[in-house]
N, C-alpha and C positions, 0 to 999 in steps of 0.2 A: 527216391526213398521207397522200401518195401511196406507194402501197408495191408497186414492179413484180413481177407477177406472172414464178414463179421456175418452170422446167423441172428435172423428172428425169428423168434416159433410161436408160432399162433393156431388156434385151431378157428378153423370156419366150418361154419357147419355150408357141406356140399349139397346141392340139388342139381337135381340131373333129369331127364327123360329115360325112363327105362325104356323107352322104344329106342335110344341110340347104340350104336353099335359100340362092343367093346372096345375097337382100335380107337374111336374116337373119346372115349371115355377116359383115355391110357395117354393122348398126348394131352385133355385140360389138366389131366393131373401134375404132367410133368410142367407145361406153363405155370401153372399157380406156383407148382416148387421153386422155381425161376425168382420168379417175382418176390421173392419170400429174402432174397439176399440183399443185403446193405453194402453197396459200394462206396469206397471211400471215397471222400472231394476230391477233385481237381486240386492239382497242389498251387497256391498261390505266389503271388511276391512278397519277401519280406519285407515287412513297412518298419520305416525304424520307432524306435522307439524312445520317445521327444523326453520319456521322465526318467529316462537313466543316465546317470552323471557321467558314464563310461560311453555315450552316444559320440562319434565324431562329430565333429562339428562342420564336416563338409559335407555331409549326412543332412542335418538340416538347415544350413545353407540352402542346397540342393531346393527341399523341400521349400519353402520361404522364396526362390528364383521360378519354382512352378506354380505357387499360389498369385503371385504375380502375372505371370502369364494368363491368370483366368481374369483379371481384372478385380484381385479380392485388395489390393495395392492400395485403393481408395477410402478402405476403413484405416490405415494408418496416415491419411492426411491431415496434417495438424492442423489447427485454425488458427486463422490469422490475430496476430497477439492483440489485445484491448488497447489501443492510443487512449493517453487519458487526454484531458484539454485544458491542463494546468498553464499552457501560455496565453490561453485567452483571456483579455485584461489585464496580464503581468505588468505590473507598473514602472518595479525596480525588484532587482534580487544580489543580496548579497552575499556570496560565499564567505567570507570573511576569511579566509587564509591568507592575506595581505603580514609580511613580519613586523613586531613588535612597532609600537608609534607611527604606524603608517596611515594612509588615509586607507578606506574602503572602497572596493572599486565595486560597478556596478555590472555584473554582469548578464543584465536584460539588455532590451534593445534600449532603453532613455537614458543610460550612460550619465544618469544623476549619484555623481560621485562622492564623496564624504570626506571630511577632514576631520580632522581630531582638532577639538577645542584648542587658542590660542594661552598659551603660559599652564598648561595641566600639566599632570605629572606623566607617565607613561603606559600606553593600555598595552597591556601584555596579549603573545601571540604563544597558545597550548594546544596540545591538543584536542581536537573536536570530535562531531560526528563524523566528517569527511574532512580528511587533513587535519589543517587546524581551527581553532577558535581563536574569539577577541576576548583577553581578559580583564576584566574592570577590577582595578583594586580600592575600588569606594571614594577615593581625593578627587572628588570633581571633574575627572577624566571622562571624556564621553567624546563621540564621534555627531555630528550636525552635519546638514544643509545648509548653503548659506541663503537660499532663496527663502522667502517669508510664505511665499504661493504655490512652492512645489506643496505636495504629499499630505494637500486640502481637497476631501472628495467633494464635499456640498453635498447634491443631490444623487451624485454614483455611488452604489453600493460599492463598499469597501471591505476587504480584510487584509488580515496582516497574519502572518508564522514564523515561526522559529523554534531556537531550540533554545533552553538555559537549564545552568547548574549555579545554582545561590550557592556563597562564598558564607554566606553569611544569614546566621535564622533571629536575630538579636538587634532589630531595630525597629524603627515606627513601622516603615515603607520604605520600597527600592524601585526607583523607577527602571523600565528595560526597555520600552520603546514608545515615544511620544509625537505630540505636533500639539505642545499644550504649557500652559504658566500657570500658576494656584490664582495669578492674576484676576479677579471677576472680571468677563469681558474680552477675554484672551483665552478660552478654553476649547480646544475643540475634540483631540480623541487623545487616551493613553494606556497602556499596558501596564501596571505593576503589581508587586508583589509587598500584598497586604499581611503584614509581620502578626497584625495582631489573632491571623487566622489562618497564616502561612499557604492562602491561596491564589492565587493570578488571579485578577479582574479590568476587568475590561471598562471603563468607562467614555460615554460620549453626550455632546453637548449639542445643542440646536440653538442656541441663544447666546454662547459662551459663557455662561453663566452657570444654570443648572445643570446635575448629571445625571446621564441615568445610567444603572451601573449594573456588573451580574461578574458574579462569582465562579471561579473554577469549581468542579464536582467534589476534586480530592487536594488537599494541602501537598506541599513540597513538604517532605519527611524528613530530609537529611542535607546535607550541604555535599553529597558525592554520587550523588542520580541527574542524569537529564531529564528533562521534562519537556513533551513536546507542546505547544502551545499556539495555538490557533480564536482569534476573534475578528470579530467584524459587526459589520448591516448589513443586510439585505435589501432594506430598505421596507421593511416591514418590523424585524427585530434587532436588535442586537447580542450578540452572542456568545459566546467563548465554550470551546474543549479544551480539555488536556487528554494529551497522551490517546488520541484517538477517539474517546469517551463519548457520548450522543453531548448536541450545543446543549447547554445552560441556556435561556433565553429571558430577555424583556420588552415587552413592549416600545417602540422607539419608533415614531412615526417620521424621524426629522426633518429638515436637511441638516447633517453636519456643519455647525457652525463654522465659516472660514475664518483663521485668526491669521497674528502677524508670528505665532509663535514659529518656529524652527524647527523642523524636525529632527528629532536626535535620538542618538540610539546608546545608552547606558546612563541616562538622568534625565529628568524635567527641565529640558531648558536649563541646565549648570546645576540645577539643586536635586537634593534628593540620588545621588547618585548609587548606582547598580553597584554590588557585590559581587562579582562570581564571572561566570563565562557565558558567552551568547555567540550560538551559532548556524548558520544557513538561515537567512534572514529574506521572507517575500513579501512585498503587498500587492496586492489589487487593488485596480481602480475602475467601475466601469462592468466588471464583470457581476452577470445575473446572480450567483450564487456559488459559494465555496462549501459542497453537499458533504455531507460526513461520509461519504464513498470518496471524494476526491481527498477527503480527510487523512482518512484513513490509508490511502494509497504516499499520502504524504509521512507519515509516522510508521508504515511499514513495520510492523510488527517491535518498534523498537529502534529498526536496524536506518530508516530515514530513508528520504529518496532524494538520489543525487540531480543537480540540477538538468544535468547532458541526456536525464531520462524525463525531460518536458516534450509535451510531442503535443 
């Protein structure tokens, strides 16, 4: 490319010896002249230009194959993704996608199975979080254990999760998951849903007798929202969240009283039976603590977290 040669003009003030001779005087002039000219750069490579939309794309390719080569490759190394350690202490967990009046299978490693109550009427299979859900339509329908010993922690800190959507906001209480009888004596832990304040609580016994009890933060609003729902002990407190929320807490120094109740999942041992749907169903047994980070990783903004992502 022609590129016209550019002038600068400046004046300097000259000093000189007048003892030098005039030819010498005649070529600093013409040097300084010299000097006085601007030459153009060296012409370059054209570098492409990565913010125009009209840029090939083998262009920067190209470029992205030579940034590599310098070993810059290492700033795009992903890190290695968080394992959480939701199967440590997993007791039993239950998908509940099993269809209509079926039992519940377990899909942890203890393979403590569930049947559906003998002579109830039929627990319905809906849609859930993932797949489907178990649907209770209040007639004493509910799913049990038939052992009296499984799903009693005693002195292992415990918790229990899942999901529900109440069918129903228009009764005393609705139990949704137990190991407990109104029996004095026979009490040891229970999940429901307190009508008169349309909140989850959590209650638990040390004596089968007394309870000590604690509230969800926010009520069930409507009978067509999921609500995720997480309680337990730690073996310091007992506790309950919904929907991801920091624990509720109380004082609860126990051990969990061991009863002969049953464990069952949509009524108190036959009474009090659950309205609505329950779905993806965990307990621990054993494990230190279920932190509002493993909490939270479980409620997933909503969206739940499938069981095939326990690690």
């Amino acid at each position: 490319m022609y590129h016209p040669i550019q002038f600068k003009t400046t004046t300097l003030p000259i000093k000189y010896s007048t003892g030098r001779s005039p030819l010498r005087r005649g070529f600093f002039l013409i040097s300084l002249a010299l000097t006085c000219f601007v030459l153009p750069p060296p012409a370059q490579a054209q570098l492409p230009n990565l913010n125009s939309e009209s840029q090939p794309i083998s262009t920067i390719q190209t470029t992205s194959t030579a940034l590599q080569g310098t070993g810059s490759h290492r700033l795009r190394r992903r890190r290695p993704r968080r394992r959480n350690t939701l199967l440590t202490g997993l007791y039993a967990y239950y998908k509940l996608n099993e269809a209509s009046g079926a039992r519940a299978l377990d899909a942890g490693l203890g393979a403590r199975n569930l049947i559906q109550c003998n002579g109830c009427g039929t627990i319905g299979s809906v849609p859930g979080i993932f797949n489907t859900a178990r649907s209770f339509p209040g007639t004493a329908e509910f799913l049990r254990n038939t052992s009296t010993s499984d799903f009693s922690p005693g002195s292992n800190h415990f918790f229990v999760s899942f999901w529900a959507k109440a069918g129903s906001l228009g009764q005393r209480e609705m139990e949704m998951v137990s190991k407990f009888t109104s029996q004095f004596g026979n009490r040891e832990w229970i999940v429901f849903l307190d009508l008169s304040t349309s909140k989850a609580v959590f209650f638990a016994s040390s004596d089968g007798t007394a309870v000590t009890s604690v509230s969800s933060s926010i009520p069930f609003a409507n009978t067509t929202t999921w609500y995720f729902i997480v309680a337990g002990w730690d073996g310091t407190n007992v506790k309950i969240s919904i929907n991801g929320g920091p624990y509720v807490t109380a004082s609860f120094p126990g051990p969990i009283f061991r009863g002969t109740a049953m464990f069952s999942i949509g009524s108190e041992n036959g009474s009090l039976p659950w309205i609505g749907q329950i779905d993806e169903m965990a307990i621990w047994i054993g494990r230190n603590d279920l932190t509002i980070s493993d909490v939270q990783q479980l409620y997933n903004n909503g969206a739940g977290l499938p069981f095939n992502s326990f690690n």
